[in-house]
TISE-522422 format. One record per atom (N, C-alpha, C): residue number from 1; residue in one letter; x, z, y. Coordinates in nm, 4 decimals. Example, Ala and Ser with C-alpha at 12.3 -4.5 7.8 and 13.67 -1.06 7.14 Angstrom:
+------+---------+----------+----------+----------+
: nuke : lumdren :        X :        Z :        Y :
+------+---------+----------+----------+----------+
:    1 :       A :   1.3190 :   0.7800 :  -0.5690 :
:    1 :       A :   1.2300 :   0.7800 :  -0.4500 :
:    1 :       A :   1.3200 :   0.7800 :  -0.3300 :
:    2 :       S :   1.2850 :   0.7080 :  -0.2250 :
:    2 :       S :   1.3670 :   0.7140 :  -0.1060 :
:    2 :       S :   1.2900 :   0.7870 :   0.0030 :
+------+---------+----------+----------+----------+
END
This chain:
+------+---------+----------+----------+----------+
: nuke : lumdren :        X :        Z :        Y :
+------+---------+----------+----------+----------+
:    1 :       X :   0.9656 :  -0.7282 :   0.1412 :
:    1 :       X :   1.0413 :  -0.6165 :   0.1940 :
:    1 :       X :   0.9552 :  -0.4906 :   0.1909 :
:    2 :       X :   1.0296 :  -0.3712 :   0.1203 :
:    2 :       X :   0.9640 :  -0.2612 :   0.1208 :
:    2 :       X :   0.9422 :  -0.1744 :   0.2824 :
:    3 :       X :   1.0287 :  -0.2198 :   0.3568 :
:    3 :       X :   1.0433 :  -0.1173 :   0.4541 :
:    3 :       X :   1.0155 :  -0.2394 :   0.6164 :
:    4 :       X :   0.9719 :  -0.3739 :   0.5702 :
:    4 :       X :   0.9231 :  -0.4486 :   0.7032 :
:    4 :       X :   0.7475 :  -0.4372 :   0.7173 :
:    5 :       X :   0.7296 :  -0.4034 :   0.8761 :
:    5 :       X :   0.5682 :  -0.3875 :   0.8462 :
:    5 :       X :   0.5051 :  -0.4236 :   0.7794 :
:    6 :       X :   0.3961 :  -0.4385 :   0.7205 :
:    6 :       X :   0.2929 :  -0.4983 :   0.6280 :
:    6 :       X :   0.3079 :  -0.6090 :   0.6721 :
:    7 :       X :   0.2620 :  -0.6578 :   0.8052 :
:    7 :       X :   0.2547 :  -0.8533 :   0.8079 :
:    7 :       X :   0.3553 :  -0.9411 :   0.8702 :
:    8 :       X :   0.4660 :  -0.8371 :   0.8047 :
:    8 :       X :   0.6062 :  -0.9167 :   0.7906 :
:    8 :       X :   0.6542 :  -0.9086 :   0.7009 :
:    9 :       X :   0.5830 :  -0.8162 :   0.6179 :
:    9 :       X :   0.6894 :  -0.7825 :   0.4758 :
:    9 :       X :   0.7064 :  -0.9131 :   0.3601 :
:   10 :       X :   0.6379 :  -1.0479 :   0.3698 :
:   10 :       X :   0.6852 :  -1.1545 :   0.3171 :
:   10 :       X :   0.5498 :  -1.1274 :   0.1840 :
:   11 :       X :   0.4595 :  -1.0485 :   0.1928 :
:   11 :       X :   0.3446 :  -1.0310 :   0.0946 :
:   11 :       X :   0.2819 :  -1.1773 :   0.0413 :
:   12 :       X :   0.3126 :  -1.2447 :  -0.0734 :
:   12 :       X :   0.2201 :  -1.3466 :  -0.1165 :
:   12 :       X :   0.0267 :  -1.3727 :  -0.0873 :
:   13 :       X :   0.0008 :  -1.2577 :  -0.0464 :
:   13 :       X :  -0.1513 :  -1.2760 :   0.0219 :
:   13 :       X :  -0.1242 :  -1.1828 :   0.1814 :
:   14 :       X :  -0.1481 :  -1.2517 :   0.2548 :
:   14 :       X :  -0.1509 :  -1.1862 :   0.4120 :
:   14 :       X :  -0.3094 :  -1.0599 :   0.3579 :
:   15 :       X :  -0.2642 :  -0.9285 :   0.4451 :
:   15 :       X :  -0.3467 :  -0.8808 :   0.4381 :
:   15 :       X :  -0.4330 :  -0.8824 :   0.5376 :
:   16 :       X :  -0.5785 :  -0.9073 :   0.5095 :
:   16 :       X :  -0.7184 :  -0.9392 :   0.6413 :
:   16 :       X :  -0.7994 :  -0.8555 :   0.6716 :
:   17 :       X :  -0.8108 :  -0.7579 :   0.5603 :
:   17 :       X :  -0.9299 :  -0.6589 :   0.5715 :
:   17 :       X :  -0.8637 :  -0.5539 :   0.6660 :
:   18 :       X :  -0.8551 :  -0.5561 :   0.8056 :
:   18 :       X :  -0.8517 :  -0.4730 :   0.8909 :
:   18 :       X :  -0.9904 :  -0.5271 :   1.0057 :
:   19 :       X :  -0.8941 :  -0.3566 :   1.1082 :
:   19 :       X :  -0.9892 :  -0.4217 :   1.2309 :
:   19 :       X :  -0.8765 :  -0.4628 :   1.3506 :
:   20 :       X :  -0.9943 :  -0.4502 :   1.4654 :
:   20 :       X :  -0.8892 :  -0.5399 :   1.5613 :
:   20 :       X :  -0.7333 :  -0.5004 :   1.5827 :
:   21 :       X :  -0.7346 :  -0.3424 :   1.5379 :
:   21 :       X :  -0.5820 :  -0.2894 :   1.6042 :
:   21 :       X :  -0.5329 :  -0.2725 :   1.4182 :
:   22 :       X :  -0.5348 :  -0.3413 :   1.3262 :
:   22 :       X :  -0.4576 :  -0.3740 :   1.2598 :
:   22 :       X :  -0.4599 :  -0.2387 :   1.1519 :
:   23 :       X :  -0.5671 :  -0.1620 :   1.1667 :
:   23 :       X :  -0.6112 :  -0.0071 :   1.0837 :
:   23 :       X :  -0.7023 :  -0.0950 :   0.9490 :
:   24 :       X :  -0.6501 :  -0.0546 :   0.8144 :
:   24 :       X :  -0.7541 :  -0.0756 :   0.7299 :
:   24 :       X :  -0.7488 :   0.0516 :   0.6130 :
:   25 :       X :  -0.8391 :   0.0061 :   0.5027 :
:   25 :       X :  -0.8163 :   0.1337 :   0.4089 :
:   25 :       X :  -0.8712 :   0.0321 :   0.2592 :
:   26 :       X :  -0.8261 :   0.1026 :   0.1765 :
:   26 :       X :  -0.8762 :   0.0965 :  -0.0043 :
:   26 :       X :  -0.8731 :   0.2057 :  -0.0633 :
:   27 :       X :  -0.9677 :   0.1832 :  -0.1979 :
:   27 :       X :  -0.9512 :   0.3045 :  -0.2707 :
:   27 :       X :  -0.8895 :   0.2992 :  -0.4139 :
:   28 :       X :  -0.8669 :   0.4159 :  -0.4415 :
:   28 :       X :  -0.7898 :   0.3992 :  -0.5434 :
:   28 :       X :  -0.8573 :   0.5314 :  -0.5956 :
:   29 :       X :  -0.9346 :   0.4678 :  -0.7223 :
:   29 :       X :  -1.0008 :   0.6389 :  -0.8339 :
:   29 :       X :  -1.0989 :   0.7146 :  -0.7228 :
:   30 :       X :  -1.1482 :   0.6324 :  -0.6182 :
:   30 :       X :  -1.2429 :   0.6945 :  -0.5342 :
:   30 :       X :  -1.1842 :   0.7902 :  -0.4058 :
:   31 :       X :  -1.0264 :   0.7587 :  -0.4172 :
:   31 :       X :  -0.9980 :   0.8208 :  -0.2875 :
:   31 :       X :  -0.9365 :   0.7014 :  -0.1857 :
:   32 :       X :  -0.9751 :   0.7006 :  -0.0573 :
:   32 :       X :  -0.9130 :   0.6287 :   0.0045 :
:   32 :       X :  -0.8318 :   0.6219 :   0.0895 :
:   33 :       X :  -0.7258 :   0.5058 :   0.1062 :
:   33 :       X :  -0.6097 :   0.4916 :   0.1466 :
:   33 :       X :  -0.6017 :   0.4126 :   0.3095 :
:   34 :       X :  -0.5354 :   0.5086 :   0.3791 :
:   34 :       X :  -0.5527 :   0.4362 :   0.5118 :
:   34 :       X :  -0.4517 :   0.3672 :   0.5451 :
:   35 :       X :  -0.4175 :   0.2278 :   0.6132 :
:   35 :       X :  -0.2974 :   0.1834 :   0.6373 :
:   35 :       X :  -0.3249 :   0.1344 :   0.7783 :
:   36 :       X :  -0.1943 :   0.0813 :   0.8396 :
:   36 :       X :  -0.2113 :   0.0140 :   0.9793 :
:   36 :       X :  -0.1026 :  -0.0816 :   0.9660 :
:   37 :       X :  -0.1827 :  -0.2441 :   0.9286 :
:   37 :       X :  -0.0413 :  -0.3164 :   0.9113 :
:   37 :       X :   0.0417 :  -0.4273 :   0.9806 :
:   38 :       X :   0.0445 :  -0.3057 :   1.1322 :
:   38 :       X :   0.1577 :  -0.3156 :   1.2213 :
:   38 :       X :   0.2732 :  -0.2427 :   1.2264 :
:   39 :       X :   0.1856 :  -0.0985 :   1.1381 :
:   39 :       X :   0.3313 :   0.0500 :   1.1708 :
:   39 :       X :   0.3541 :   0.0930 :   1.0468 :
:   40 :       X :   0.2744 :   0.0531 :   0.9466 :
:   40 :       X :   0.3182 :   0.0663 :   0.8198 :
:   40 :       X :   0.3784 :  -0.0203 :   0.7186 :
:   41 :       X :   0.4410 :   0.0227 :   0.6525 :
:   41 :       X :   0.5372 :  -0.0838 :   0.5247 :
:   41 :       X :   0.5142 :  -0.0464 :   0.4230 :
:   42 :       X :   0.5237 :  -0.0899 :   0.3044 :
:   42 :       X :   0.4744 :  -0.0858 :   0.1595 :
:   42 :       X :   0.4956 :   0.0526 :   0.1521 :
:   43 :       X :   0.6134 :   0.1255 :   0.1620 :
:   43 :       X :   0.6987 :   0.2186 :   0.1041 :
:   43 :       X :   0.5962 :   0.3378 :   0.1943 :
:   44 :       X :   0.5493 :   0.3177 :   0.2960 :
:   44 :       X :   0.4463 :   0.3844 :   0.3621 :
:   44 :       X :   0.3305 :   0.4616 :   0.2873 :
:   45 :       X :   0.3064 :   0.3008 :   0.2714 :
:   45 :       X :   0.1293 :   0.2955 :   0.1830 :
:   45 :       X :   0.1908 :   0.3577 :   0.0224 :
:   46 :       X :   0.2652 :   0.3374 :  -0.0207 :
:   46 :       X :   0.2670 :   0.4102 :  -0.1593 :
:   46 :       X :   0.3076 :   0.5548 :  -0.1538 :
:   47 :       X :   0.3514 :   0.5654 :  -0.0447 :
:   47 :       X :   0.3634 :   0.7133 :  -0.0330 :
:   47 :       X :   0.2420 :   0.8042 :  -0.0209 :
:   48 :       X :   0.1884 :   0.7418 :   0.0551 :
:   48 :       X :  -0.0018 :   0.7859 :   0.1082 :
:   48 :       X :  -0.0600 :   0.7691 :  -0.0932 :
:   49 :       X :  -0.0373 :   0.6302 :  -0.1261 :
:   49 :       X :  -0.0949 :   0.6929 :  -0.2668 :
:   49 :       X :  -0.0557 :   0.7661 :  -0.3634 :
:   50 :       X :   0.0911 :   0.8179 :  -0.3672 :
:   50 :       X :   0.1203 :   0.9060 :  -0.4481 :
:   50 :       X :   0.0640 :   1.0346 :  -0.4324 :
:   51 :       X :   0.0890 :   1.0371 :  -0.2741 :
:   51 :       X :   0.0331 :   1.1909 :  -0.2279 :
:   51 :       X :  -0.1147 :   1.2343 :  -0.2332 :
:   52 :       X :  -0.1958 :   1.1014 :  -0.2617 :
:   52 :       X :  -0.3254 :   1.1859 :  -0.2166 :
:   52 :       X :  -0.3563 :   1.2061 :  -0.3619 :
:   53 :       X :  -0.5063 :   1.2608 :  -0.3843 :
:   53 :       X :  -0.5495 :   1.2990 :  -0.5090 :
:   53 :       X :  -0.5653 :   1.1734 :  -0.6084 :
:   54 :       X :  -0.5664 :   1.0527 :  -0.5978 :
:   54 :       X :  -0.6040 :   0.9475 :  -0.6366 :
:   54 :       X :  -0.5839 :   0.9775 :  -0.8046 :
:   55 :       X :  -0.4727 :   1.0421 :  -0.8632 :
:   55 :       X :  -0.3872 :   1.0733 :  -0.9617 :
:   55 :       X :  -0.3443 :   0.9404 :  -1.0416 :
:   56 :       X :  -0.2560 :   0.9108 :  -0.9891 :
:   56 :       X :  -0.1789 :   0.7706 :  -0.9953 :
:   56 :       X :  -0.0340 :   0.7673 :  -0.9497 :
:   57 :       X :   0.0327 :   0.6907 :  -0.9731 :
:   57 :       X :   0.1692 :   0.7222 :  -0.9538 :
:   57 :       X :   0.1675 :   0.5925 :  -0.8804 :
:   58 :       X :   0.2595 :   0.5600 :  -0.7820 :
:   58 :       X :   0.2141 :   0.3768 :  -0.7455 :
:   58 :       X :   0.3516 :   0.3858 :  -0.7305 :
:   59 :       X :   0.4187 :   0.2647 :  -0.7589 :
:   59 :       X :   0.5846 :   0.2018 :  -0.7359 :
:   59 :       X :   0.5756 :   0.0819 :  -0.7225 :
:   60 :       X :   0.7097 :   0.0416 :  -0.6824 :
:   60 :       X :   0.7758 :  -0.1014 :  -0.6260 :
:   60 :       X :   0.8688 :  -0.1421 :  -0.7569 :
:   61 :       X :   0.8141 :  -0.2822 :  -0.8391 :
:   61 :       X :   0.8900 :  -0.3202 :  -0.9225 :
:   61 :       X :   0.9639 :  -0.4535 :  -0.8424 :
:   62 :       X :   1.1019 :  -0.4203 :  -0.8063 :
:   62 :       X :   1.1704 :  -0.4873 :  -0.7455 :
:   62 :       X :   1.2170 :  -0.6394 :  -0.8522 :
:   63 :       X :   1.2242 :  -0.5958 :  -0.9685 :
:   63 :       X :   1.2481 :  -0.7197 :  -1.0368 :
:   63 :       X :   1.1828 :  -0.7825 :  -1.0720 :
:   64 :       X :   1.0379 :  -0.7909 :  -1.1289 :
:   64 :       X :   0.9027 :  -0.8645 :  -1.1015 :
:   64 :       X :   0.8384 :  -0.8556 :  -1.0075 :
:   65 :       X :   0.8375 :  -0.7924 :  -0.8644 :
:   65 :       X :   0.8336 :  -0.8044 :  -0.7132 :
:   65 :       X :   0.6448 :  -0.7952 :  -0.7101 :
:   66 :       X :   0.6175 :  -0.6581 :  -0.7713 :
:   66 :       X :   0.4590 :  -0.6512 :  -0.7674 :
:   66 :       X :   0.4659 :  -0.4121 :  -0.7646 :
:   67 :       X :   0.3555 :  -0.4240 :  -0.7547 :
:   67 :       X :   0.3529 :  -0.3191 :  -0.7121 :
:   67 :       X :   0.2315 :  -0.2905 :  -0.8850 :
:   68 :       X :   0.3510 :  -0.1171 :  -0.9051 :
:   68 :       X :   0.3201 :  -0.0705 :  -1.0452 :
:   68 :       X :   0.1847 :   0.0517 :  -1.0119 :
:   69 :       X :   0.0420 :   0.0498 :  -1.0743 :
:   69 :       X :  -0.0011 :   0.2034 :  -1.0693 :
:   69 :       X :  -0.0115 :   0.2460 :  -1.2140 :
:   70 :       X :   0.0387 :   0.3693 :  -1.2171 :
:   70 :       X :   0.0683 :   0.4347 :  -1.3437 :
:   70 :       X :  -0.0205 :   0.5511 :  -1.3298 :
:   71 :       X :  -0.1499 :   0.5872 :  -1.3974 :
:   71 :       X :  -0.2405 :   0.7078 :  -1.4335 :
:   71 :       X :  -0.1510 :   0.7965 :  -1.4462 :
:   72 :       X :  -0.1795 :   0.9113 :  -1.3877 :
:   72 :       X :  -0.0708 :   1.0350 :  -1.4294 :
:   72 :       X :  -0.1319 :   1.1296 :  -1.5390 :
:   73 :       X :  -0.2604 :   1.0895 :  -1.6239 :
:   73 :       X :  -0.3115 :   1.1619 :  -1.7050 :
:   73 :       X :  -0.3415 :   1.0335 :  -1.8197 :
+------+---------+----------+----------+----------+
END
């Protein structure tokens, strides 16, 4: 599910790399991405990576059910 928190959204790997209140981050092209995955949902976190400088496009391929990053250069 794009829009159920992160550790409900039915993700084939539970995500671990947080801390106790459920805050983590990655990077993407050296910028990094903050999530919290109690209050955030996929559609969250790809929004945070479209927007930041990362220069990447990130989407939800609903019919192979994986998440797309597309270089924008």
């Amino acid at each position: 599910s794009t829009t159920a928190a992160l550790t409900s959204a039915g993700l084939r790997t539970a995500v671990t790399a947080v801390d106790g209140s459920g805050n983590g981050t990655f990077t993407v092209n050296g910028v990094e991405i903050a999530y919290n995955v109690n209050d955030d949902n996929l559609s969250h976190v790809l929004k945070r990576i479209n927007q930041s400088g990362a220069g990447v496009t990130a989407s939800y391929d609903a019919v192979n059910d994986r998440v797309i990053l597309a270089n924008n250069t």
